[in-house]
C-alpha positions in Angstrom: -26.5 -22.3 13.7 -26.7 -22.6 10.3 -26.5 -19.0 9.3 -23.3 -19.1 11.6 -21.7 -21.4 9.9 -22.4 -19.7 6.3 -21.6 -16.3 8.0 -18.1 -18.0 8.7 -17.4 -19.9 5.4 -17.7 -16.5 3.3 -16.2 -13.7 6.2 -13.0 -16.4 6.8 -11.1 -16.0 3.5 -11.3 -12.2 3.5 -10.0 -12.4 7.0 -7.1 -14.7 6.1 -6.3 -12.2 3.0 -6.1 -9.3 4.7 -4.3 -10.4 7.4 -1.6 -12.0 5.1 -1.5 -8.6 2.7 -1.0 -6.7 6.1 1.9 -9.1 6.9 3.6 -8.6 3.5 3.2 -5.0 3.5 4.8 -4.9 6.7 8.1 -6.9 5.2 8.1 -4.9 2.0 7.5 -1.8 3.1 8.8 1.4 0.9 9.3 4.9 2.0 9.0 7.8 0.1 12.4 9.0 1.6 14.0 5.9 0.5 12.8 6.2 -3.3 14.4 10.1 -3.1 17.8 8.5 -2.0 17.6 6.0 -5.0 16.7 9.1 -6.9 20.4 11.3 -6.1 21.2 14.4 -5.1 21.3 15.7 -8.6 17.6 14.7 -9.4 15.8 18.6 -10.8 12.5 19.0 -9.9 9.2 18.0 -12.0 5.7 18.5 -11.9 3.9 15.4 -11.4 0.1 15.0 -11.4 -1.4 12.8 -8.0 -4.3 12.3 -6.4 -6.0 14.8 -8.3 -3.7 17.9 -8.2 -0.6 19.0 -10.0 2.4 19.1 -7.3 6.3 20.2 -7.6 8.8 17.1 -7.1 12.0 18.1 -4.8 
């Protein structure tokens, strides 16, 4: 019981965390679409550098 009880104390908080992240990420959600209409129309193109690879901006 007592390893149970240990188990719980240390798995709880991450739990609790993630759960409340998950919550907030759901509120404050940001598309990708939503940051190119902020951008304009007139924006050019630009090569920008993620996740490992060089890719072209429309």
């Amino acid at each position: 019981m007592k390893a149970l009880e240990t188990f719980a104390i240390y798995v709880t908080p991450f739990l609790v965390l993630g759960l409340a992240a998950r919550l907030l990420l759901q509120r404050y959600v940001v598309d990708l679409a939503d940051l190119q209409k902020l951008a304009g129309p007139k924006r050019k193109p630009r090569r920008v550098f993620l996740l490992g690879s060089w890719r072209t901006e429309k």
